[in-house]
C-alpha positions as CSV (number, residue, x, y, z in Angstrom):
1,X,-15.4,-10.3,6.8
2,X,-13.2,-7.5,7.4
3,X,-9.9,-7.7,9.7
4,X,-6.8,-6.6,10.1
5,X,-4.0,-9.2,8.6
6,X,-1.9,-11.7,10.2
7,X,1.6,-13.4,9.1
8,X,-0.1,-16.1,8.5
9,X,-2.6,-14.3,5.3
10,X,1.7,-13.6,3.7
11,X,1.6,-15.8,0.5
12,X,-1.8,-13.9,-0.9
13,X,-1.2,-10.7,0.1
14,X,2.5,-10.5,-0.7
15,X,1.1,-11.8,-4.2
16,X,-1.9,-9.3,-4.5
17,X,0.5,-6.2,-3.1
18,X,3.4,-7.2,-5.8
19,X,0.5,-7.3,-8.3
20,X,-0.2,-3.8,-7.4
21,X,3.1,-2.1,-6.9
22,X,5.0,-4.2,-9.3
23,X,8.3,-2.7,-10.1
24,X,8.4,-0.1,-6.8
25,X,8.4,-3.5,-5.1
26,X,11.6,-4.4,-7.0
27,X,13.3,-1.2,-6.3
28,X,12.2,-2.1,-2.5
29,X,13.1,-5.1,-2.5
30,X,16.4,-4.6,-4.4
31,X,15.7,-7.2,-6.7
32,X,15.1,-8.2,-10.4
33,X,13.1,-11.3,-10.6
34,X,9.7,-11.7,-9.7
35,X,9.9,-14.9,-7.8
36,X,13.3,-12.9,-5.6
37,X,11.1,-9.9,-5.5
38,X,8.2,-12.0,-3.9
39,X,10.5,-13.5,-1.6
40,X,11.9,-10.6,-0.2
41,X,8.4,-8.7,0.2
42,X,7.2,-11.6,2.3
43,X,9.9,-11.8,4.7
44,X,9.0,-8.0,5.1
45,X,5.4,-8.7,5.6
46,X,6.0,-10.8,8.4
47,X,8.3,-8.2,10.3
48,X,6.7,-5.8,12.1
49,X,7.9,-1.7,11.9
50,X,7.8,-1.2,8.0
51,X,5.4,0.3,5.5
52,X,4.6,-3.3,3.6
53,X,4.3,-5.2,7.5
54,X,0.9,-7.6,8.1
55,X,0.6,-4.6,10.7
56,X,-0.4,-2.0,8.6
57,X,-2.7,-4.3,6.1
58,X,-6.3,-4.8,6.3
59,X,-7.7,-8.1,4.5
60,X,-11.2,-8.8,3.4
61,X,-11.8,-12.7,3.5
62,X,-14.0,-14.7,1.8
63,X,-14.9,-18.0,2.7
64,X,-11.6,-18.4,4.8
65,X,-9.6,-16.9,1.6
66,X,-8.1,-13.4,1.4
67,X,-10.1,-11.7,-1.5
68,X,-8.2,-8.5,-1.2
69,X,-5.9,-6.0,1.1
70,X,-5.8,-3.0,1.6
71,X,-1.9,-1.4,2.7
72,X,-2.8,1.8,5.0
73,X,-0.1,4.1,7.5
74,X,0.1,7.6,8.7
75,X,2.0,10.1,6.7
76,X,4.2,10.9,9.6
77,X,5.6,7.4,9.9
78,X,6.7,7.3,6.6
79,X,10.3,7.9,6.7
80,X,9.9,5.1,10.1
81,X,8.3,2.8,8.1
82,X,10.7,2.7,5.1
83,X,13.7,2.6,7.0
84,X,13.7,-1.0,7.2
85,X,14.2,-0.9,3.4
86,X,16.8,1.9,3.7
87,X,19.1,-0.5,5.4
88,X,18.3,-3.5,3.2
89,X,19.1,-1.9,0.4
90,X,22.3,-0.4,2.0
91,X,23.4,-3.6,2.8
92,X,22.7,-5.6,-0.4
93,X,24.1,-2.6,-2.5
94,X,26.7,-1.4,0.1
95,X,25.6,2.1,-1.0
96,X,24.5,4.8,2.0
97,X,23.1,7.4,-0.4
98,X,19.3,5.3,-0.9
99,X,16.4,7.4,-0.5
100,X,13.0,6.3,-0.8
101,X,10.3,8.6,-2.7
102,X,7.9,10.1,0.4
103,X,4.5,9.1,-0.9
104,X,2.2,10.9,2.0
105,X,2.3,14.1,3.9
106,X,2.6,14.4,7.0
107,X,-0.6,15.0,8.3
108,X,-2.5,12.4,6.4
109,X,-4.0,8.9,6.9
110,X,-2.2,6.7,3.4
111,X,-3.6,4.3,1.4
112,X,-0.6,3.0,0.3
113,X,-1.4,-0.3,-1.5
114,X,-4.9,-1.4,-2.4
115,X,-5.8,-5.0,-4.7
116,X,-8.5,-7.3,-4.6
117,X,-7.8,-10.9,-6.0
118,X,-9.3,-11.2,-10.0
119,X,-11.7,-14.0,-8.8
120,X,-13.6,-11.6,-7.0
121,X,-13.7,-8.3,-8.6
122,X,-16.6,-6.1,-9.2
123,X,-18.3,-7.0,-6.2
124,X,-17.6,-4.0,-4.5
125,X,-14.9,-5.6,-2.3
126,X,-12.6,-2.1,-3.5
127,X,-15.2,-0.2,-1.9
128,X,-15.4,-2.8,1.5
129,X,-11.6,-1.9,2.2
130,X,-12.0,1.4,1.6
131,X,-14.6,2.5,3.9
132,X,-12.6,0.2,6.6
133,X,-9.5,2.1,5.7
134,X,-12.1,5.6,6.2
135,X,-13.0,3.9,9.6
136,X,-9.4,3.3,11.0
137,X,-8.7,6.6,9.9
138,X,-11.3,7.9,11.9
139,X,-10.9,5.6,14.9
140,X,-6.9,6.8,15.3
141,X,-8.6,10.5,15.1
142,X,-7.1,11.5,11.3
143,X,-9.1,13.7,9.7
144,X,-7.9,13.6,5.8
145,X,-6.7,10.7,3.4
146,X,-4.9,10.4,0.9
147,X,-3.6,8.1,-1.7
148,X,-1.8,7.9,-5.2
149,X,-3.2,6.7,-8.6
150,X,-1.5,6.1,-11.7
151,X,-3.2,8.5,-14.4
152,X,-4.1,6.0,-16.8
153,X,-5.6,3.2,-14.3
154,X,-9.1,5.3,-14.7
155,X,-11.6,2.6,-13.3
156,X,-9.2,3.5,-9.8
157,X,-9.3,6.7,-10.2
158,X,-13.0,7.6,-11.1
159,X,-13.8,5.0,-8.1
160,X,-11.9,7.4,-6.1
161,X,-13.6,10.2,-7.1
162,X,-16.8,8.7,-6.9
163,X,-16.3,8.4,-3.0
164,X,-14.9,11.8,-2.6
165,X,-11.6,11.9,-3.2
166,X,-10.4,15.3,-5.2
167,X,-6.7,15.3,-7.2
168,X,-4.6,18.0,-5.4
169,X,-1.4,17.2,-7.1
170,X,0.6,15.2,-8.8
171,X,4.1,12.8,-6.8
172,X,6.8,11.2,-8.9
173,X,7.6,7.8,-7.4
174,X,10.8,6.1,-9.6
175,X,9.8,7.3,-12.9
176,X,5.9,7.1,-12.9
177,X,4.0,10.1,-12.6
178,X,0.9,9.4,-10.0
179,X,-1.8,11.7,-9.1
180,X,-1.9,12.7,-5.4
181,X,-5.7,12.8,-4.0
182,X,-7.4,13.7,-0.5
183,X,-10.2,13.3,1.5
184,X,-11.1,15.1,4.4
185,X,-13.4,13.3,7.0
């Protein structure tokens, strides 16, 4: 089954979206350990009004487990959505100057975060969220997509051209080169 997340689905999907962004979620978080790192993503996930809130996550579930997520927001709330994370990390750092790497455009529907749990892989569970992610997208009237993929994870990135994403570019988040790829539906 297909739904949108709840608070209560935070311990798996905080673990499957750390397991994803890894060390972006440190720099989020402000953190250096895993275990802090996880701790401070799941109070986040249970807030609403930021970019990593149950809110903006879509689960697949599998025999009352969560076999993946998939993280998805509008371009335009980007800067919105990550100002939560602005002001934590003001706070813990007492720095004003912290800027977070814009991701999406304006004018397109994200994918920002997308994992499904190792137990279940290659059951096309990837390819589940994904068409839900196209169906929200289409339901809130968006009409292109977009996401970013590391250059060497090529089993994500052929899978994305294989449903019709194309590569129009290339976005620097911390130090990691990712390409930027759209689809218009």
């Amino acid at each position: 089954m297909i739904r949108p997340a709840t608070k209560e689905d935070y311990k798996i999907a905080v673990r499957l979206i750390y397991e994803t962004i890894g060390s972006i979620g440190r720099t989020l978080a402000g953190t250096e350990s895993d275990e802090e790192t996880i701790t401070v993503l799941e109070s986040f996930f249970r807030q609403p009004g930021n970019r990593l809130s149950y809110e903006n996550v879509i689960v697949k579930e599998i025999d009352g487990d969560v076999a993946g997520i998939l993280v998805c927001y509008h371009g335009s709330q980007s800067e919105e959505l990550d100002q939560p994370f602005v002001e934590h990390l003001q706070a813990k750092t007492q720095k004003q100057d912290i800027t977070i790497a814009r991701e999406a455009q304006t004018d397109e529907f994200y994918l920002d975060t997308l994992c499904v749990d190792k137990k279940y892989r290659g059951r096309g569970l990837a390819t589940e969220l994904i068409s839900a992610f196209e169906q929200k997208a289409k339901q809130q009237t968006h009409d292109k997509l977009s996401l970013l993929v590391e250059r060497d994870n090529l089993p994500a990135y052929h899978l994305y051209k294989k449903i019709g994403f194309q590569e129009d570019g290339t976005v620097q988040v911390g130090t990691i080169p990712f390409a930027h790829m759209i689809k218009l539906i």
